[in-house]
VEXGU-298266 format. One record per atom (N, C-alpha, C): x, y, z. Coordinates in steps of 0.2 Angstrom, whole numbers, padded with zeros to 4 digits, always signed. Last residue first. Example, Ala and Ser with C-alpha at 12.3 -4.5 7.8 and 13.67 -1.06 7.14 Angstrom:
<atoms>
+0064-0011+0035;+0068-0005+0036;+0064+0000+0039;+0066-0028+0039;+0062-0022+0039;+0066-0016+0039;
</atoms>
This chain:
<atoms>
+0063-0104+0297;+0070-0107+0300;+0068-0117+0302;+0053-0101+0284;+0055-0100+0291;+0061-0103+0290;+0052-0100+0270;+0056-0094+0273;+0059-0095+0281;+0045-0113+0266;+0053-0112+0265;+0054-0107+0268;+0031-0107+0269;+0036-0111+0274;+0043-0114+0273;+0030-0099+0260;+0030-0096+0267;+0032-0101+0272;+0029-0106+0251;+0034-0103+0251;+0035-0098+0258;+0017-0111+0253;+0022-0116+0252;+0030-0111+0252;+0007-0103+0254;+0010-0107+0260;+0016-0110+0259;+0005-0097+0239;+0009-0096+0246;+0009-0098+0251;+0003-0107+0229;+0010-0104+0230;+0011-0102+0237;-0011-0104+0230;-0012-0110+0230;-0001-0110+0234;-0015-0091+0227;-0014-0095+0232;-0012-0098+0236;-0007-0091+0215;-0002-0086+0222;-0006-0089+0227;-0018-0100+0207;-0010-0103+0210;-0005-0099+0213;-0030-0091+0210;-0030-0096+0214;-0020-0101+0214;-0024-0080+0203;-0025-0080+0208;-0025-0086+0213;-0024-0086+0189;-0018-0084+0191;-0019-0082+0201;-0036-0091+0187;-0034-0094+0188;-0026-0094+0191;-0042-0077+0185;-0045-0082+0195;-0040-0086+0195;-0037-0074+0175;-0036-0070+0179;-0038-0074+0188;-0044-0082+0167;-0037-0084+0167;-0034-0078+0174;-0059-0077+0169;-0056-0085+0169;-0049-0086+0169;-0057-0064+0162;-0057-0067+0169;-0056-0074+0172;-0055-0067+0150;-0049-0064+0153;-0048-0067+0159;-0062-0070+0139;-0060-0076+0145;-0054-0073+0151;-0051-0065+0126;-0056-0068+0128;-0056-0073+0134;-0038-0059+0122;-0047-0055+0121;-0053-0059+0124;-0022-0059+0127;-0028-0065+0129;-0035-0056+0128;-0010-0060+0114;-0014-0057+0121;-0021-0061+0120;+0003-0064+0105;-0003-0065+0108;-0007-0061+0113;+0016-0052+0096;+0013-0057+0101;+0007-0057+0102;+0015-0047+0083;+0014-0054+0082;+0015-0057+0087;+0023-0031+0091;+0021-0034+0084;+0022-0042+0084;+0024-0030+0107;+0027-0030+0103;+0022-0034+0095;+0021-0025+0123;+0020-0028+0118;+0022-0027+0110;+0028-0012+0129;+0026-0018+0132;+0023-0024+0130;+0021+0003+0123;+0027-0001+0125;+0023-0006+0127;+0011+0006+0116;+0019+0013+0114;+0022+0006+0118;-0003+0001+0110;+0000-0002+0114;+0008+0000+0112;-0020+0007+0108;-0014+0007+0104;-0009+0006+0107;-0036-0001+0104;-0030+0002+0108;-0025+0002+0105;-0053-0002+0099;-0046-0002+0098;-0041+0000+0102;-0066+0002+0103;-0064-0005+0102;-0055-0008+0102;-0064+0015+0110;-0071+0011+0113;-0069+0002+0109;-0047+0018+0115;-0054+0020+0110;-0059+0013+0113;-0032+0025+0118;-0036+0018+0120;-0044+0021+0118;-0014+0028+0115;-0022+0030+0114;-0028+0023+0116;-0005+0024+0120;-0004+0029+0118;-0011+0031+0114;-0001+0014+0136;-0005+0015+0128;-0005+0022+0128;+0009+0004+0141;+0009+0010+0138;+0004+0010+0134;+0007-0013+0152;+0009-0008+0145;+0009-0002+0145;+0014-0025+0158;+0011-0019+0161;+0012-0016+0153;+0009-0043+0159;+0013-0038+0158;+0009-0030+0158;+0008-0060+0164;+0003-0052+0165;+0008-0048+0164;+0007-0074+0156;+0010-0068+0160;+0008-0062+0158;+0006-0092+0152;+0004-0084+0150;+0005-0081+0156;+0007-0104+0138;+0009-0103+0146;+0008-0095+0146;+0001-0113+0129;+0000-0114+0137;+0002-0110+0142;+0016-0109+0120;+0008-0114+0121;+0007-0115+0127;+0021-0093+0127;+0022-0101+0122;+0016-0105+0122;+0016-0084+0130;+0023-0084+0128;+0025-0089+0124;+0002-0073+0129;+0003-0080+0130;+0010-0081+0126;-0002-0062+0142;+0002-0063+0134;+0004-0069+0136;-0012-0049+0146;-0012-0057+0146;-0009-0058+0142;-0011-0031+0151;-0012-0038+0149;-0009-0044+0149;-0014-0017+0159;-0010-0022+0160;-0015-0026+0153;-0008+0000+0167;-0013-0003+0162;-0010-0009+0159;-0011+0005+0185;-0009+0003+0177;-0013+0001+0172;-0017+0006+0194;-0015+0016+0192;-0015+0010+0185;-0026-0007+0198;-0022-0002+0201;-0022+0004+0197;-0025-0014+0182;-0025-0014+0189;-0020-0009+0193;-0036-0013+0171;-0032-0010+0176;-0030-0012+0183;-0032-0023+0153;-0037-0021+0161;-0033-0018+0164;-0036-0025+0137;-0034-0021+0142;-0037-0021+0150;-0043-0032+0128;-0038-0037+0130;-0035-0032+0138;-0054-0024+0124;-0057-0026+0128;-0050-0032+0132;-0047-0016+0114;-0048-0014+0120;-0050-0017+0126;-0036-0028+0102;-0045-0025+0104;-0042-0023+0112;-0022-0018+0097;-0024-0023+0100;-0033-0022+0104;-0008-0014+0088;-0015-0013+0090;-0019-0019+0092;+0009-0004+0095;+0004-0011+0089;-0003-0010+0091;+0020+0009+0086;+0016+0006+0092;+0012-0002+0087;+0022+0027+0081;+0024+0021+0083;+0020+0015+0088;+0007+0037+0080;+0014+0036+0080;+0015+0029+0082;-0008+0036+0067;-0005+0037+0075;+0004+0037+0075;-0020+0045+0060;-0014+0041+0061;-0011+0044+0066;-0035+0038+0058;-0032+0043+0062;-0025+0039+0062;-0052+0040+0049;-0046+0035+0049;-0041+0040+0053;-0068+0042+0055;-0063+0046+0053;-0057+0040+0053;-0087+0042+0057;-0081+0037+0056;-0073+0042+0052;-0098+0049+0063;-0092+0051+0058;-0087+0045+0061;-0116+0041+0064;-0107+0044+0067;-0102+0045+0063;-0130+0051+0067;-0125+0047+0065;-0120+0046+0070;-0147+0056+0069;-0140+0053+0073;-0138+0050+0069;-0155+0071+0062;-0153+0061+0062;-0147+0063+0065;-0157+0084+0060;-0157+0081+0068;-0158+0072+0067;-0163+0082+0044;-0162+0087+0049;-0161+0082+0057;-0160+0066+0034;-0163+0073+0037;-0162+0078+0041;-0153+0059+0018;-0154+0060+0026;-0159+0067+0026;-0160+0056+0006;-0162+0053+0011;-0160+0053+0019;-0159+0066-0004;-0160+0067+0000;-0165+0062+0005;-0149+0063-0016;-0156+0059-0014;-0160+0062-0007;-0141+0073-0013;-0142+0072-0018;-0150+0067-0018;-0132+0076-0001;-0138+0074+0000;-0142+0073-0006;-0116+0079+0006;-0120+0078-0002;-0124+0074+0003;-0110+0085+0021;-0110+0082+0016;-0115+0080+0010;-0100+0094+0029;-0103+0095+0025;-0103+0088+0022;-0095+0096+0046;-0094+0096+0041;-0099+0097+0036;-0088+0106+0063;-0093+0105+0057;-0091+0102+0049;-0085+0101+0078;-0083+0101+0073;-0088+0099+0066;-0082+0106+0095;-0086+0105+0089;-0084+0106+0084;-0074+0095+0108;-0073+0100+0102;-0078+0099+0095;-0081+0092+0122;-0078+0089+0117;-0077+0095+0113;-0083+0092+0135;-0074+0091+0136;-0074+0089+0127;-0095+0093+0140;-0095+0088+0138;-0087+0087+0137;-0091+0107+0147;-0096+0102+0150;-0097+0095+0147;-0083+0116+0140;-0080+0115+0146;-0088+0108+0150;-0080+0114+0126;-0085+0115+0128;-0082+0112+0135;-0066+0122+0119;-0067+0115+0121;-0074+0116+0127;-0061+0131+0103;-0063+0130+0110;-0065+0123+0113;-0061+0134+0092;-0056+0134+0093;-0057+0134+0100;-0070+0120+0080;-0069+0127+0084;-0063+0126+0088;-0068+0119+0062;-0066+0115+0068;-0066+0121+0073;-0074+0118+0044;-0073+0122+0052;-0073+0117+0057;-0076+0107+0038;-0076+0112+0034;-0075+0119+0040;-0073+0090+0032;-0074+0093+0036;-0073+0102+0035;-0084+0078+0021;-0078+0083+0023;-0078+0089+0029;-0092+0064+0018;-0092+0072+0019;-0084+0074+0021;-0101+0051+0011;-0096+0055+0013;-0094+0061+0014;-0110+0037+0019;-0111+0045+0015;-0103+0047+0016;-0117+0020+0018;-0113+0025+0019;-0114+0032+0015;-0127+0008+0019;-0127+0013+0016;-0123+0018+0022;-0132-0002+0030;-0131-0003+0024;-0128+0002+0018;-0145+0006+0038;-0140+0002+0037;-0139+0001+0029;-0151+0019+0042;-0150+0019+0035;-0145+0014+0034;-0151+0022+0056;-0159+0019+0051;-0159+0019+0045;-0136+0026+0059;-0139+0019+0060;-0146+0016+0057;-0126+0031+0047;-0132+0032+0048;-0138+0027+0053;-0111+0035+0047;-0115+0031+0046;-0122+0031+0049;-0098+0044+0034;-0105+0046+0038;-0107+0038+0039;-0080+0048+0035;-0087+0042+0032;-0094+0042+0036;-0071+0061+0030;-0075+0057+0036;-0079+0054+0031;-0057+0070+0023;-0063+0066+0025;-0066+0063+0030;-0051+0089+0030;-0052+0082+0032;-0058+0078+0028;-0056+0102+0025;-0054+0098+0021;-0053+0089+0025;-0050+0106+0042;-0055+0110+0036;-0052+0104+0030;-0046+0092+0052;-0044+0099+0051;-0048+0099+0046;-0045+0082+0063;-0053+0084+0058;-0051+0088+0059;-0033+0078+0068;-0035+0073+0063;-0041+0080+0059;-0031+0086+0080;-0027+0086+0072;-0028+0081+0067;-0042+0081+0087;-0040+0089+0083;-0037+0088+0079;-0044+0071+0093;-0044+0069+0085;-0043+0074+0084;-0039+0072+0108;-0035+0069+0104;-0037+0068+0095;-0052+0079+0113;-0046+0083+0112;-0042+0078+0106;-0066+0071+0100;-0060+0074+0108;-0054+0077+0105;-0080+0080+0093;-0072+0076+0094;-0069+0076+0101;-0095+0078+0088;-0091+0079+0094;-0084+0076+0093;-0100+0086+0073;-0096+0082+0075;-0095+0083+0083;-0113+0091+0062;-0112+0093+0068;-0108+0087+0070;-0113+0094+0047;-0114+0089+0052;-0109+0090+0056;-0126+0100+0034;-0121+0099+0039;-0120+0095+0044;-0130+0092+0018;-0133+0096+0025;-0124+0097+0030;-0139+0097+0002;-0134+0097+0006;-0133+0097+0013;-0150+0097-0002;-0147+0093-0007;-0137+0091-0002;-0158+0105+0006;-0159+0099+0007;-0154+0095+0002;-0159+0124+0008;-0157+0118+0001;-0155+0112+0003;-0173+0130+0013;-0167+0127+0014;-0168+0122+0007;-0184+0140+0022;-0184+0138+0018;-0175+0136+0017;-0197+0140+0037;-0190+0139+0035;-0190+0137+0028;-0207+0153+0043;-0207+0148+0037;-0200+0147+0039;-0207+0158+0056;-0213+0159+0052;-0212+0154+0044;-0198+0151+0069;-0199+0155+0062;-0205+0155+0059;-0200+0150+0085;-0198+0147+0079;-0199+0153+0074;-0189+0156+0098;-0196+0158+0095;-0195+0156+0087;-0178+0154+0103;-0181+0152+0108;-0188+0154+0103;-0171+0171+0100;-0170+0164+0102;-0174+0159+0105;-0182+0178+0088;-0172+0180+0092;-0176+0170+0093;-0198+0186+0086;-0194+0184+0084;-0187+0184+0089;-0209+0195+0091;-0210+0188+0091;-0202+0184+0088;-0209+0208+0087;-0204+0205+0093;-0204+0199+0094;-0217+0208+0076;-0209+0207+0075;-0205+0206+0079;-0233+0198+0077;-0226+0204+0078;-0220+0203+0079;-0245+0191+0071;-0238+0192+0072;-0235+0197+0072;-0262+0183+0072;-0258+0188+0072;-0251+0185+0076;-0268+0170+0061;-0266+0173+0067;-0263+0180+0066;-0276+0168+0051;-0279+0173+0055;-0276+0174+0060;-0269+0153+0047;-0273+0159+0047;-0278+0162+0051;-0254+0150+0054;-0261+0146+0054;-0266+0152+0049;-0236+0146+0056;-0241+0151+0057;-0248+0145+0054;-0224+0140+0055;-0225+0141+0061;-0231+0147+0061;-0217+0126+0045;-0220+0132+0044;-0224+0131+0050;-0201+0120+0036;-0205+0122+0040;-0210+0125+0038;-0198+0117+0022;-0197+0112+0028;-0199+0114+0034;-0198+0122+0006;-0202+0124+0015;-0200+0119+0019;-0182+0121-0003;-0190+0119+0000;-0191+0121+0007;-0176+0133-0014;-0176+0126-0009;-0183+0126-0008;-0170+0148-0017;-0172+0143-0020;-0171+0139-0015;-0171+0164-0006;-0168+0159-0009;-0173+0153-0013;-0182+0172-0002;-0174+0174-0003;-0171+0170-0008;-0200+0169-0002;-0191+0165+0000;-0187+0170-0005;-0211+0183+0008;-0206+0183+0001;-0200+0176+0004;-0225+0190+0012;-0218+0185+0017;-0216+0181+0009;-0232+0206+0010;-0231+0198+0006;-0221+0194+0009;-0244+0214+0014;-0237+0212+0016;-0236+0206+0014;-0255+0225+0012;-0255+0220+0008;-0246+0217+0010;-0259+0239+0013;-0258+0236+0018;-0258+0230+0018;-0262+0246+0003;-0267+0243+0003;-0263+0238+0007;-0260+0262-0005;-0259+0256+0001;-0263+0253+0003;-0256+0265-0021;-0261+0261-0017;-0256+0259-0011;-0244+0265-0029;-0247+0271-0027;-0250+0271-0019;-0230+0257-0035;-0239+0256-0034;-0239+0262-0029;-0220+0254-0041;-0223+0258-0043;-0228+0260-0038;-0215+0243-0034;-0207+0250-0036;-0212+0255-0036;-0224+0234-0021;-0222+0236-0029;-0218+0242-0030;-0215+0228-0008;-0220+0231-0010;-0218+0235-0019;-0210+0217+0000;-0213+0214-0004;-0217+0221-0007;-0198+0222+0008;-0204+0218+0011;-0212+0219+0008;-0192+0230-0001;-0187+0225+0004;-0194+0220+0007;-0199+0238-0005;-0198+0235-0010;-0194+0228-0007;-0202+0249+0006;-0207+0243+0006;-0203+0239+0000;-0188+0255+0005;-0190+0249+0011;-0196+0247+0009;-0185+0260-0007;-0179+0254-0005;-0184+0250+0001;-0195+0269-0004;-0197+0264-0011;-0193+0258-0009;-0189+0279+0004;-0196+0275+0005;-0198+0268+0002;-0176+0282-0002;-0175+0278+0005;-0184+0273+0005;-0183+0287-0015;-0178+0281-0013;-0176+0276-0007;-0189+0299-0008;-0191+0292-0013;-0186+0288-0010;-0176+0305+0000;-0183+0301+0002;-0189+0296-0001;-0170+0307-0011;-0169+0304-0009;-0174+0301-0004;-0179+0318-0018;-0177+0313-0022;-0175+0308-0018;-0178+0329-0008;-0185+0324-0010;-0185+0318-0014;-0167+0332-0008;-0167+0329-0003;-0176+0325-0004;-0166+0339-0024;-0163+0333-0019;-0164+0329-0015;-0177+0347-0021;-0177+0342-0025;-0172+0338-0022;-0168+0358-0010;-0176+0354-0009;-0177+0349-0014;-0157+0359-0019;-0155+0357-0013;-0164+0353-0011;-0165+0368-0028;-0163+0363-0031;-0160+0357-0026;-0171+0379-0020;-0173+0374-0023;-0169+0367-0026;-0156+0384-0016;-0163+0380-0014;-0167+0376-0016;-0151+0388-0029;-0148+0383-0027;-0153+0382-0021;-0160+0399-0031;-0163+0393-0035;-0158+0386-0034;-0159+0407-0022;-0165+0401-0021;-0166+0399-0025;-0147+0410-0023;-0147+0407-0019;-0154+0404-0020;-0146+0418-0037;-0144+0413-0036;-0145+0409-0030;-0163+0429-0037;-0155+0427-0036;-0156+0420-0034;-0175+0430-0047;-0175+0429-0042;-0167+0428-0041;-0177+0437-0060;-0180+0439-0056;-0177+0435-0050;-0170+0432-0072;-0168+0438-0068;-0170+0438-0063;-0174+0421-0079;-0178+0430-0081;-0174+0435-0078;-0166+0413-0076;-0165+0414-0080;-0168+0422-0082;-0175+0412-0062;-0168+0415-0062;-0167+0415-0071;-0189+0407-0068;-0188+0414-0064;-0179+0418-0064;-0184+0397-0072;-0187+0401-0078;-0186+0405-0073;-0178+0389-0058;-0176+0389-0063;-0178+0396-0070;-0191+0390-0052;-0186+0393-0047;-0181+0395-0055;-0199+0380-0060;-0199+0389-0060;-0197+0392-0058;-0191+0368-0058;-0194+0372-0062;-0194+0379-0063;-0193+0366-0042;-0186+0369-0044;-0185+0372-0052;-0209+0365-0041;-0206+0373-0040;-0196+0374-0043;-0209+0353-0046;-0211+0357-0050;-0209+0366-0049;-0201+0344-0040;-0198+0345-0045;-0200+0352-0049;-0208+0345-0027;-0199+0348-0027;-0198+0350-0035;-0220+0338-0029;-0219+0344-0030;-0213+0350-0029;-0214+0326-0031;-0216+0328-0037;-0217+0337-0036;-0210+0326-0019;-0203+0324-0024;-0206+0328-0032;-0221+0324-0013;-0215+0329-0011;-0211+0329-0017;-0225+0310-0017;-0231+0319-0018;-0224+0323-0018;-0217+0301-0013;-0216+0302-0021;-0220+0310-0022;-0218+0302+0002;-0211+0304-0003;-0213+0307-0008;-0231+0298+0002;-0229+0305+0002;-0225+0307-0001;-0228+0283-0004;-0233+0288-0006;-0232+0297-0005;-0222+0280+0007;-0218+0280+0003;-0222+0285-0002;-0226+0284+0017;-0223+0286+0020;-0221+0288+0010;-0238+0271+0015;-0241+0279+0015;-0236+0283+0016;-0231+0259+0016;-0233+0264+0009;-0237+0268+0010;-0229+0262+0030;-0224+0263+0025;-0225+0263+0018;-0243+0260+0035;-0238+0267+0037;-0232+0268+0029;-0244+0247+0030;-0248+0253+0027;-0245+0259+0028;-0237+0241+0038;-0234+0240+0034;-0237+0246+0029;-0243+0244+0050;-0239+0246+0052;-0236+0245+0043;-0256+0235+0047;-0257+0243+0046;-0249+0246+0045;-0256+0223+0035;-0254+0225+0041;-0252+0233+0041;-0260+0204+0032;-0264+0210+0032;-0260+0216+0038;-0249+0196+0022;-0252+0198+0030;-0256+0204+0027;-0247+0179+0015;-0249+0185+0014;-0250+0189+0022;-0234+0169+0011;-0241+0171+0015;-0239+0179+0011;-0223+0166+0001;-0225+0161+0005;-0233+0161+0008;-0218+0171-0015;-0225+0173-0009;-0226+0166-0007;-0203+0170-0022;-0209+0166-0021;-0214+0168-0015;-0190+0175-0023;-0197+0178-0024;-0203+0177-0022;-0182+0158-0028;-0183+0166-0024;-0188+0172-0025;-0194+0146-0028;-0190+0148-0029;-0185+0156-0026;-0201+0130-0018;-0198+0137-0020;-0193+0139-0022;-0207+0117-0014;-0202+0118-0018;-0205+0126-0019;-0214+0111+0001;-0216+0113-0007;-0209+0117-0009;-0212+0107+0014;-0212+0101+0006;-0213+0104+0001;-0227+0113+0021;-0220+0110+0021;-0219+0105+0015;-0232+0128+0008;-0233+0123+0016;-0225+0117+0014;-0239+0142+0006;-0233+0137+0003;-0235+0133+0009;-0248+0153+0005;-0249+0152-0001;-0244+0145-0002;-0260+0159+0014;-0255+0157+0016;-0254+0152+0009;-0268+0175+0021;-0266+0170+0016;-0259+0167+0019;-0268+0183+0032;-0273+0184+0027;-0272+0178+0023;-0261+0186+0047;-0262+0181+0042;-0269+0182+0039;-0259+0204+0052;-0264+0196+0055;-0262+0192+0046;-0245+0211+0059;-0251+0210+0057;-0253+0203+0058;-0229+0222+0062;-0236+0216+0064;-0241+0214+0061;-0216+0215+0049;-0221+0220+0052;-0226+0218+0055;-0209+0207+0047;-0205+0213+0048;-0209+0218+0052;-0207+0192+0054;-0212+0194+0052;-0207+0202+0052;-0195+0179+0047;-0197+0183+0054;-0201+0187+0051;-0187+0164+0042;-0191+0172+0040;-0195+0172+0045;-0173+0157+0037;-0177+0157+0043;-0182+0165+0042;-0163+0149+0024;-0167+0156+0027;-0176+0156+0032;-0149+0142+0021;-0157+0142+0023;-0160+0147+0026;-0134+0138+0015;-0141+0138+0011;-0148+0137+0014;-0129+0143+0025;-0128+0143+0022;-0134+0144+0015;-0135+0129+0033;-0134+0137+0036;-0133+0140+0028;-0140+0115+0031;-0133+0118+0029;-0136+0127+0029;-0146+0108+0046;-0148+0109+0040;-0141+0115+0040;-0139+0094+0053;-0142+0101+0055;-0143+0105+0047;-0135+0078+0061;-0138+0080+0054;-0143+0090+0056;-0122+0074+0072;-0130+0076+0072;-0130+0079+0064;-0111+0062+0081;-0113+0066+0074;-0120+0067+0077;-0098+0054+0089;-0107+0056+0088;-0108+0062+0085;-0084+0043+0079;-0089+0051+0083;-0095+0050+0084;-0072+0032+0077;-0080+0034+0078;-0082+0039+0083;-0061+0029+0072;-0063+0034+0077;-0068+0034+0076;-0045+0016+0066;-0054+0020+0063;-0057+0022+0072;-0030+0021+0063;-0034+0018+0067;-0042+0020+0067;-0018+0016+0054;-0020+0021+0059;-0024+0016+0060;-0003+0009+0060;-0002+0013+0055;-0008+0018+0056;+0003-0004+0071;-0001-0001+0070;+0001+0008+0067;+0007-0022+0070;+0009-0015+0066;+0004-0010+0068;-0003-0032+0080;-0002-0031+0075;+0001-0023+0074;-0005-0045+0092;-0005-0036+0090;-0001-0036+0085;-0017-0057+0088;-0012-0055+0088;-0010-0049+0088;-0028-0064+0101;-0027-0062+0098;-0020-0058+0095;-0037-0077+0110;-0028-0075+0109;-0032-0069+0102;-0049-0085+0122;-0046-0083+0116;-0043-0077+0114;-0049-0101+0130;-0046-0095+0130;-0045-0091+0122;-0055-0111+0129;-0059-0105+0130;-0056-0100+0130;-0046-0121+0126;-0047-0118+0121;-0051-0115+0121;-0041-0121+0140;-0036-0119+0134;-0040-0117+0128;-0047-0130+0148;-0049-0123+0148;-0041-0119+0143;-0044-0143+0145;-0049-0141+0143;-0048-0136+0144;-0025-0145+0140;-0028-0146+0148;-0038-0140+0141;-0014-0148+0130;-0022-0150+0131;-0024-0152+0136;-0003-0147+0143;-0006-0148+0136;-0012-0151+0137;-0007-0138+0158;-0004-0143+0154;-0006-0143+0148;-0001-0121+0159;-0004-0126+0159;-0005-0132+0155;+0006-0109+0170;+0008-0116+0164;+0003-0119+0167;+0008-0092+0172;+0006-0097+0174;+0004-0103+0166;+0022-0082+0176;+0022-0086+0174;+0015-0093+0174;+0033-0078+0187;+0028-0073+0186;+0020-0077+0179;+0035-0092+0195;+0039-0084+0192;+0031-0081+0191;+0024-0103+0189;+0031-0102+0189;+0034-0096+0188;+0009-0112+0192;+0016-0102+0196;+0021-0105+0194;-0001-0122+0183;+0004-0121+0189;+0008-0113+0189;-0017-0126+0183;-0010-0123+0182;-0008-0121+0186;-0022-0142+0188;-0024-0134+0189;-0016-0133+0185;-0028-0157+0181;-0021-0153+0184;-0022-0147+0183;-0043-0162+0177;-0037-0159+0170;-0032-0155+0179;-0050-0176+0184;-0051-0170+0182;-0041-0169+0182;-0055-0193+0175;-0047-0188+0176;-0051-0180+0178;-0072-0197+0178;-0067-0196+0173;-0061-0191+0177;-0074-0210+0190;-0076-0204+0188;-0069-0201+0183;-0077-0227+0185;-0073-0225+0190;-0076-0216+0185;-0094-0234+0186;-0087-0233+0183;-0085-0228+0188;-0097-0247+0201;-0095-0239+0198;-0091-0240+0194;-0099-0267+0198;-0095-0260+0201;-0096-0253+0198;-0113-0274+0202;-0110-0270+0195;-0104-0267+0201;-0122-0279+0211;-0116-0281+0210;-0110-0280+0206;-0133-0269+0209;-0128-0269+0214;-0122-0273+0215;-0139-0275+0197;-0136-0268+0197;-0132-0267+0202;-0144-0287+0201;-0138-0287+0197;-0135-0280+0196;-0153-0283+0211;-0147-0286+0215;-0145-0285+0209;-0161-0275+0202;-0159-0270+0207;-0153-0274+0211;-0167-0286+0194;-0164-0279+0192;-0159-0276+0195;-0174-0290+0203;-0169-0295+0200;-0164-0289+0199;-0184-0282+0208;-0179-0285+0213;-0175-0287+0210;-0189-0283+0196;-0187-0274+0197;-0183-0277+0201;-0198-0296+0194;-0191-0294+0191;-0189-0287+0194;-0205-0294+0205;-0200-0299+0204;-0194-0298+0200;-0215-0284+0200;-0210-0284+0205;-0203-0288+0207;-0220-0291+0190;-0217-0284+0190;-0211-0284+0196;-0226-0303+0196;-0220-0303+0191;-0217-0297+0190;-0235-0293+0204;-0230-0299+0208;-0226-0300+0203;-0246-0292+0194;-0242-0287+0199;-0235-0290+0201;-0249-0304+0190;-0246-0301+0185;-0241-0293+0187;-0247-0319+0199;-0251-0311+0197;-0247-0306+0194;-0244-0333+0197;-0241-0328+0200;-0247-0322+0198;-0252-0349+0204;-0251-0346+0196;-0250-0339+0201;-0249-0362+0214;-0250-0357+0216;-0246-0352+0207;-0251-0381+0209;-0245-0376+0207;-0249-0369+0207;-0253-0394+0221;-0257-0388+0218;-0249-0383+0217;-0252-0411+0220;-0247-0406+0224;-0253-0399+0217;-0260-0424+0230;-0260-0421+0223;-0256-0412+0224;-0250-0442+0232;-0252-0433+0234;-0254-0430+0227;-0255-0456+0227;-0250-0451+0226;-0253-0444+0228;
</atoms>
């Protein structure tokens, strides 16, 4: 009997044998078949329908117009210290920084010596006021014996009415002299000049500024536009705020109007103010109207030149409200997506009677608790396109003959 040899496979070889198996029962499989695509919507009239539960139905997103009674306006706002209560100090007289007695953040009251200046020109005026006082003393002494003399007889009534006209006019000269250095810090009494000019706060508050160093020198013409002050002092408990409005919120931010302050680096917290001047002009470069209010600072955690926004409530006339983002232009108009019934939606022309960076307000062409499309606009917008495409051949060939 033959001896018959059984050739053992390679463990390469079984790989492969099977992968071939694999790949004939894979090819004898049929394809699934590919899934339904969903039926384009269809043009009816002005009118585009799509089928139920067709998928791009529920990318579309509706919003209802609603009653509209008013409507919140956000401004840009700026934080400026309250005028009113703040006093910017200018040098009266030249001289040089000898002392400086406050710095920023320090609490003062009225009176209070901010600096000191060393200053001849300030010398002049208590050496002016010094003389007054010599003149005045010796007004008084001649109008004296002008006086015993006319009683004796000896002199007539005109020079003792001289006299007495010269005491006068000495007496005012005191006054005038003593009024001006008393106005920039000089004692009612004091004899001495000693060129000692003491920069005085007027009011109670804090230094929030200060634009000198020692030993500089400063002149009085260092002062007007464009040249800071030598101390700012202010009441922080209160500040002002600069409003840009437009023409349309005039009659909303009248004097006494509220407003909601928001602060964007103070999330979470609101401020409220009142409105307290509106100007009577419209800056011819930004087209807005300045509008000042006030508002409490009690914690005084806003500050000078922080961006806010003045949130104001505005009431409007007749009409509904709908996000701004539901509004497009086509052409000159103003148009939106209103879905009629389930599925089916139409481009209508509206009126708006005010349109704002989130809100609009819609005088004709939509009505209270219909839908508009806020979302996906564009997506419904190609698809209205592509069915006047899709429309017009077909109707271009009913017209022929």
């Amino acid at each position: 009997m033959p001896h018959t040899t059984v050739k053992k496979l390679s463990a390469p070889s079984l790989h492969i044998g099977l992968l071939f198996s694999l790949l004939i029962l894979t090819g004898c499989q049929e394809p699934a078949p590919p899934p339904a695509k969903a039926p384009p919507p269809i043009l009816q009239g002005e009118q585009l329908r799509f089928a139920p539960n067709h998928p791009q139905l529920p990318l579309i997103g509706l919003v209802s117009a609603t009653p509209a009674q008013t409507i919140t306006v956000d401004l840009p706002a700026r934080m400026v210290w309250n005028e009113e209560r703040t006093q910017r100090i200018y040098p009266a007289f030249a001289g040089r920084v000898s002392a400086i007695q406050a710095d920023v953040g320090q609490a003062v009251n009225a009176g209070s010596v901010l600096a000191q200046l060393a200053s001849p020109d300030f010398g002049m005026a208590q050496a002016d006021t010094a003389k007054a006082r010599a003149d005045a003393r010796l007004s008084n002494k001649v109008l004296q014996r002008q006086r015993e003399m006319f009683d004796a007889g000896i002199i007539p009534r005109k020079d003792l009415e001289q006299a007495e006209a010269d005491g006068a006019r000495s007496l005012a000269e005191v006054q005038r002299a003593e009024a001006r250095t008393q106005m920039y810090g000089g004692a009612r009494e004091a004899a001495s000049v000693n060129q000692a000019l003491a920069i005085s706060a007027s009011i109670k508050g804090v230094v929030v500024e200060r634009n000198l160093n020692p030993g500089q020198e400063v002149r009085p013409d260092q002062s007007g536009v464009g040249v800071p002050p030598l101390f700012v002092v202010t009441d922080p408990t209160t500040l002002w705020v600069q409003i840009d409005a437009r023409e349309s919120e005039v009659g909303t931010l009248r004097p006494g109007a509220p407003f909601e302050l928001i602060i964007p680096t103070l999330p979470g917290q609101k401020f409220e103010g009142r409105v307290t001047a509106a100007a009577d002009y419209i800056d011819p470069t930004t087209r807005t109207i300045k509008v000042r209010g006030l508002v409490a600072n009690p914690a005084r955690l806003l500050k000078a030149e922080m961006l806010a926004t003045a949130r104001i409530q505005r009431n409007i006339g007749p009409g509904v409200l709908i996000p701004s983002r539901a509004v497009s232009l086509l052409g000159a108009k103003n148009t939106v997506l209103v879905q009629v019934e389930a599925g089916v939606f139409e481009v209508r022309e509206v009126q708006l009677s005010y349109q704002g960076p989130h809100e609009s307000v819609v005088s004709q062409g939509v009505v209270a608790g219909e839908q508009v499309v806020s979302d996906n606009m564009l997506l419904l917008a190609r698809e209205f396109r592509n069915a006047k495409n899709d429309a017009q051949p077909a109707s271009t060939a009913q017209a022929k003959p």
